[in-house]
N, C-alpha and C positions, 0 to 999 in steps of 0.2 A: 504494500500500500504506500501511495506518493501522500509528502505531506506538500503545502503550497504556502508559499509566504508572499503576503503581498506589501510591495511599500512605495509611496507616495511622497515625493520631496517637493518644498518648494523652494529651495534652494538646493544646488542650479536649478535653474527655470528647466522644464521639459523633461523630466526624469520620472520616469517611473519604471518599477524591475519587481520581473516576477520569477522566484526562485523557487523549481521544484527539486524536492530532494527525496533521496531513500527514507523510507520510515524508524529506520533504526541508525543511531550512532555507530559513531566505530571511535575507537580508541588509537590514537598515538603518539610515539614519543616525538618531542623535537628537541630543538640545541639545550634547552634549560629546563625540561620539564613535560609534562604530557599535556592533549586536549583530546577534546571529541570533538567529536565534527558530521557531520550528516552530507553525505556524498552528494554533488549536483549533478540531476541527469537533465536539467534544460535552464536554460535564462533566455527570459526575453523580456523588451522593454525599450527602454529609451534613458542614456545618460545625456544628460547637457545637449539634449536635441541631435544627438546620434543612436543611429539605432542599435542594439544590442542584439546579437543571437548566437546562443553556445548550447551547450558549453562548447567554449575556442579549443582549438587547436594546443598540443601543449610544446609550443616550439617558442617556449617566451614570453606568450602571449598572453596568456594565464600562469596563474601560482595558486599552491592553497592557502586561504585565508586565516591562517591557524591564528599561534598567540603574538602579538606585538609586545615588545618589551623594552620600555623604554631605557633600561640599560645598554650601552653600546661595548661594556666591560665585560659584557655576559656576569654569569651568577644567577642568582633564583630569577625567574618569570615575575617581575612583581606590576606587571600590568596585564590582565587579560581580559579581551574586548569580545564580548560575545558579538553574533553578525556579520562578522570581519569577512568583509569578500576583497580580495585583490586583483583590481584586472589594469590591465595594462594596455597600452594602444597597440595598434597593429605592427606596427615596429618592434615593440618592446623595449622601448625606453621612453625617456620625459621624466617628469619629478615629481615626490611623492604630493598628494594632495590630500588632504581629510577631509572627508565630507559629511562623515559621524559628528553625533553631539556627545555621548555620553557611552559605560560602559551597554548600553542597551540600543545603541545608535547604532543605522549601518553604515560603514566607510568603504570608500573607493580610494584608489589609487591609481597613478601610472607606477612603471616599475622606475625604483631606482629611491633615492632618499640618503640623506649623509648621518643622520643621529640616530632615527629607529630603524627598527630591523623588525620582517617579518619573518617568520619563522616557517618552514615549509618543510610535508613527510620527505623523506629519500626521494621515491619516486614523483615525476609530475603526473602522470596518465590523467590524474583525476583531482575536478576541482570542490574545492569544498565550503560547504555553508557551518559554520565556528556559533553555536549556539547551546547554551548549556538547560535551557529553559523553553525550548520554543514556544512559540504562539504561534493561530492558523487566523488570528486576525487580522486584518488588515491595519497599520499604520502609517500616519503620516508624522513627518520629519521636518525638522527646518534647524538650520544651522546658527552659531552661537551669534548670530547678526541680531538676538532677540534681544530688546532692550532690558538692560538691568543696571542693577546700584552693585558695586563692592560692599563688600563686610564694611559695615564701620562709618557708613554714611548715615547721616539723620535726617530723620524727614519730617517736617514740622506736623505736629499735629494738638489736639484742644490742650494737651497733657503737656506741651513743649514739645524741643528737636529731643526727636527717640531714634535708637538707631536700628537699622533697620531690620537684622536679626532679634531687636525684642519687641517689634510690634506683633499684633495678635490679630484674629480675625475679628468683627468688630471693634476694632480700634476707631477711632472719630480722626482723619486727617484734615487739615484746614490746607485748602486749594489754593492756588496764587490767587483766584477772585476775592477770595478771605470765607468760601461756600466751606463748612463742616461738613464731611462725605464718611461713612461708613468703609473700611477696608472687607472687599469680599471676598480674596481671595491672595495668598504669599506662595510664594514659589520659589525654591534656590536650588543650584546646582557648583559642582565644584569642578573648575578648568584646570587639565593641565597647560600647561604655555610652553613649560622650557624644550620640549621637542617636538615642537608644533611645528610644521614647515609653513602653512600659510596662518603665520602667525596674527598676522594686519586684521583677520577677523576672531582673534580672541584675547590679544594682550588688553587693556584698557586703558581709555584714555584719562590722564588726567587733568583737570580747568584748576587753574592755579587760585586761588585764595583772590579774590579781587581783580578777576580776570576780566570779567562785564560790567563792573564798576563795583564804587567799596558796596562791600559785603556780599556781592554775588562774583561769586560764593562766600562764603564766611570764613571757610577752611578749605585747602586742596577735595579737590570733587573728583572720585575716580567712577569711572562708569562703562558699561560694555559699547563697544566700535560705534553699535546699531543705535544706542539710544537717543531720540531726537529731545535735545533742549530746544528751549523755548523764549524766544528771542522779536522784541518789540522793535520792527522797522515797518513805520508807516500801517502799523496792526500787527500782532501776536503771528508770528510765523514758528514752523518745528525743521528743525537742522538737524542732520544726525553729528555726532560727537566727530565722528571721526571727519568728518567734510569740516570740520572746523580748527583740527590740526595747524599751528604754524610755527613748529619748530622755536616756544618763546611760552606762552601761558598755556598755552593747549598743546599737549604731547603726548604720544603713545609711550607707553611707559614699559621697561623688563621687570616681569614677575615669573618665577618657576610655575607658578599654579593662583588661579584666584577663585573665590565664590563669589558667584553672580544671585543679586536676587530682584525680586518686583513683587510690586503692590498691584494688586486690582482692585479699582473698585466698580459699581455696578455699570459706570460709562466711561469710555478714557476721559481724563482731563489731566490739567497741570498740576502737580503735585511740586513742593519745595524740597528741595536736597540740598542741606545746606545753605539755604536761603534762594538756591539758585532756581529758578521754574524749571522745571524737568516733566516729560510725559508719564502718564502711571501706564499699568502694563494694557495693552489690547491682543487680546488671543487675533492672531490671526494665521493659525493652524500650528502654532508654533509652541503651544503650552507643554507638548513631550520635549520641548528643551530642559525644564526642572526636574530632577530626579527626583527632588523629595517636595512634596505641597503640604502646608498645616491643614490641617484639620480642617471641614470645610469644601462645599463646591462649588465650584466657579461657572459664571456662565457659561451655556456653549457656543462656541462660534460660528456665525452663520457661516453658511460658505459662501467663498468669494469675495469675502471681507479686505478692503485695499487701503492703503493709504490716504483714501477718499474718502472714508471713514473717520481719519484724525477729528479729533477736537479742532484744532487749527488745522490751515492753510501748510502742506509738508511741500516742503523743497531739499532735494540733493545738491543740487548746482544753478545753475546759470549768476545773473547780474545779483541776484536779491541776495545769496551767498557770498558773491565776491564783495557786496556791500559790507555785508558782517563781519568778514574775515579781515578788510580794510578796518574797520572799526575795530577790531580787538587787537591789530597789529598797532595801530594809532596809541590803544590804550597800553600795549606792553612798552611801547616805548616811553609813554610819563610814569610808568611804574620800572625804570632804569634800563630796558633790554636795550642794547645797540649790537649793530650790523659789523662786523669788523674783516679787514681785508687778510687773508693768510695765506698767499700764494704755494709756501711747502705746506699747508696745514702742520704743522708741528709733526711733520715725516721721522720716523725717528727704527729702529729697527731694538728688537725683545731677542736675545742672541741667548739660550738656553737662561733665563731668569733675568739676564742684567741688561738693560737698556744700554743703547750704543747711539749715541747723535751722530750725525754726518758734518762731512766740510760741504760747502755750497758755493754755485757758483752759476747765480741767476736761475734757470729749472733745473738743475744738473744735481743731485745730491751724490757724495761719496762717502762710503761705509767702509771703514778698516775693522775685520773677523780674522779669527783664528777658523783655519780652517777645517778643524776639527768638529766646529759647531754642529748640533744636529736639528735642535729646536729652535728654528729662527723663524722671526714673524716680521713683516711690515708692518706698521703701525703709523696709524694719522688720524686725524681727526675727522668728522664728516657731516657732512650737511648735504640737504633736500632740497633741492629745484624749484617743488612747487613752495618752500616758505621761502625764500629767497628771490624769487622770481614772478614775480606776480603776469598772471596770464598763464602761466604754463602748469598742468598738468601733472609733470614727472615726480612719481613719488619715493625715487631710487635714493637710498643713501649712500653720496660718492663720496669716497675720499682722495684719493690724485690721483691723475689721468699721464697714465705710463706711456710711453713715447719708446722705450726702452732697457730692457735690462743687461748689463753686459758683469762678466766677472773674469776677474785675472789676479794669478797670485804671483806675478813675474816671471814664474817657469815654466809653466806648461801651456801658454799663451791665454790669450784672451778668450770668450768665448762668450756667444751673441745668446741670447734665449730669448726666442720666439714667443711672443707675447700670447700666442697660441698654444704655448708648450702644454701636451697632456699631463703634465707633469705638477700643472697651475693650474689645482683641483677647484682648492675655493676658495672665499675671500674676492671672489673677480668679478667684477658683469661682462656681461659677451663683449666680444669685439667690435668696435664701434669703427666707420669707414667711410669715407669721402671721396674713392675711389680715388684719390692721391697721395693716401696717407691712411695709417692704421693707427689707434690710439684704445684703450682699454680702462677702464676703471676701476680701482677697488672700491671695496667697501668699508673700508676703515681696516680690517684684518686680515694679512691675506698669508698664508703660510709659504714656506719657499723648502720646498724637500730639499734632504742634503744629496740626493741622486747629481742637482746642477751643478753641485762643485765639485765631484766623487773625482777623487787624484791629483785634486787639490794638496799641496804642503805648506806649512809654514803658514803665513799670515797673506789675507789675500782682500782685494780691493770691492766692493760694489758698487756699480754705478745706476744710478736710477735717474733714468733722462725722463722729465714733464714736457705732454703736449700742450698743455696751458696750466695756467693757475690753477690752482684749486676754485672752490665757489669760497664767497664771504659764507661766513657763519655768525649763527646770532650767540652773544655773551650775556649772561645771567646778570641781574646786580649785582649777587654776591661776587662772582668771577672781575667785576669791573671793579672794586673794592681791593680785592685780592693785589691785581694789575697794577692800580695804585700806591699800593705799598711799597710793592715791589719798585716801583718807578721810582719813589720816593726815595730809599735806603740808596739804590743804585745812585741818584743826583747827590 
């Protein structure tokens, strides 16, 4: 007897996948430990508006979805993600993608990924459904784009700023209007981040203490990517957090793992977080992002419920955006940020623990190593396009734009390294091109294997040739304080 799972995303748009499997488990070992898994005899569907039909081929194409562990040391399995289906494009490669919410979520992937590792039996023949519990119900999914508060935010209500892990189901919130509203429903879940590869939809952003003027917020405001604040131009408009990013009051912030939660109440409105107007939650099919809900049930969501829906007027982008983002940029600057020019970005190279500066000479940095070294890193500072650059888009984090690497330790001559080198895994953005010239980016950290210098002796020279400046980046108060002191003892 076949069992049938059926699941429903709306995020990517156009996904839906139906997995038939054998009715009994099977048991097996992998790198760290066992699972069971429910053999797949058909998939069909549609990911990301492509269509699916397997099960594939097993020449790469597929893998079994067994345990993910986010150790890269090996040792015990201490992450294991029931659902886990692994498939990969027709090629068999690209980079890994999560499309899972939680351990009850299912994820997809291309093959490939630098920190987690999926686990798969000896053999490929056969691809598998990673389920320790099944259900023959059908679900729908939605990714951690679902608006929420971090631990430790407070959200005003009759009783004062409570935070938001102690509020309860009938709790009384007082709304930006100053309306008293009954809390109908709470909901949290707990993210991991630090091996998340598309991280941009789970780290959180935080709005800095006085970022939309004093008191809003009151205190640093962290919140999930998706969540739209709520923001007066020309009438109450909802932005999402992360469209409001500029690299100065508003930043995506590194966390190993966060808990996300939200409030409902019986209609979305604006709820205060920290003084700051912020949306409460609206199911719109997205509620199995919470793994755990208090007590209490929440509305159902009609279907087809849109952003049309908002209490306010919701914009992602165009002018009414770039207005706001102008206006908090305006504001980080009287509250001390300034723009500062650093053409080496503070280029400096991590030579097995100890920092090594370079001589300079206009884009040209020179690094004197033993070359013996084994753990050697690039290292510079980095900044974002789009907060730097108003108009543009790009939300890469560059650090200098290499023009060249060459190394010579006087003996065994010089030797050029292809800025394409297989060998320059990570740390890099692809290779960029003007069809007269090749120029490459890191990303602030880029590792340099000792394979490039291998017969190297003695002490040996690096040359790191720039195709331009680095971008300006923006300085903290605090850091402009710091600057000053320094400037000061130095006169």
């Amino acid at each position: 007897m076949a069992r049938t799972f059926n699941y429903v995303f709306t995020e990517p748009a156009n996904t839906s996948i139906t997995v038939t499997t054998e009715d009994n488990p099977r048991s097996y070992t992998v790198d760290n430990g066992t699972f069971s898994g429910y053999r797949v005899t058909n998939i069909s569907g549609t990911f990301n508006g492509r269509t699916i039909t397997g099960p594939l081929a097993s020449n790469n194409t597929t893998s079994s979805p067994n345990t993910l562990d986010n150790d890269s040391n090996g040792g015990v399995v201490d992450q294991a993600y029931n659902n886990v289906i692994w498939l990969s494009n027709s090629s068999g490669n690209g980079s890994y993608s999560f499309y899972g919410i939680d351990n009850r979520g299912l994820a997809f992937s291309t093959q490939g990924g630098a920190d987690e590792r999926v686990f798969s039996k000896n053999s490929s023949q056969d691809f598998y459904y990673d389920n320790s519990d099944p259900t023959d119900q059908n679900m729908t999914l939605q990714s951690s784009s679902a608006p929420c508060f971090a631990s430790g935010t407070t959200i005003r209500t009759v009783r004062g700023d409570v935070t938001v892990e102690a509020l309860q189901i009938g709790d009384r919130v007082v709304t930006a209007s100053g309306e008293e509203r009954p809390i109908r429903w709470i909901g949290h879940t707990k993210v991991a981040c630090r091996h998340a590869v598309d991280r941009a939809r789970l780290l959180p952003v935080r709005i800095a203490a006085h970022a939309f003027g004093e008191g809003r917020p009151a205190r640093d405001l962290l919140v999930s990517p998706g969540h739209a604040i709520c923001v007066d131009l020309l009438g109450e408009v909802l932005i999402p957090a992360i469209r409001l990013v500029n690299g100065t009051t508003v930043a995506q912030v590194e966390v190993a793992e966060v808990t996300y939660w939200h409030v409902e109440l019986e209609s979305h409105d604006i709820l205060l977080a920290e003084g700051l107007p912020a949306e409460s939650y609206l199911d719109m099919g997205n509620r199995a992002f919470f793994e755990v809900a208090s007590i209490g049930l929440g509305p159902d969501a009609p279907a087809g419920r849109t952003t049309a829906d908002f209490c306010r007027p919701f914009h992602e982008d165009g002018a009414l955006v770039e207005a706001v983002r102008a206006r908090l940029q305006a504001r980080a600057g009287a509250l001390g940020w300034r723009l500062v020019e650093a053409p080496m970005a503070d280029l400096h190279l991590v030579v097995d623990g100890q920092t090594i500066h370079p001589d300079t000479d206009g884009l040209v940095a020179r690094f004197i190593l033993p070359a013996e070294a084994r753990d050697v890193r690039l290292v510079s500072e980095v900044s974002v396009p789009a907060h730097v650059r108003p108009g543009t888009s790009d939300d890469r984090r560059l650090g200098v734009c290499l023009a060249g690497l060459t190394i010579d330790d006087g003996l065994t001559g010089a030797r050029a390294i292809d800025l394409d080198d297989a060998r320059l895994e990570t740390g890099l953005h692809p290779l960029d091109t003007d069809g007269a010239a090749l120029w490459r980016w890191t990303d602030g950290v880029t590792p340099l294997p000792a394979s490039l210098w291998e017969g190297c002796r003695g002490t040996m020279f690096l040359r790191v040739s720039l195709a331009a400046p680095a971008l300006p980046r923006w300085v903290a108060p605090q850091e402009t304080v710091v600057e000053l002191a320094a400037f000061r003892r130095r006169a």
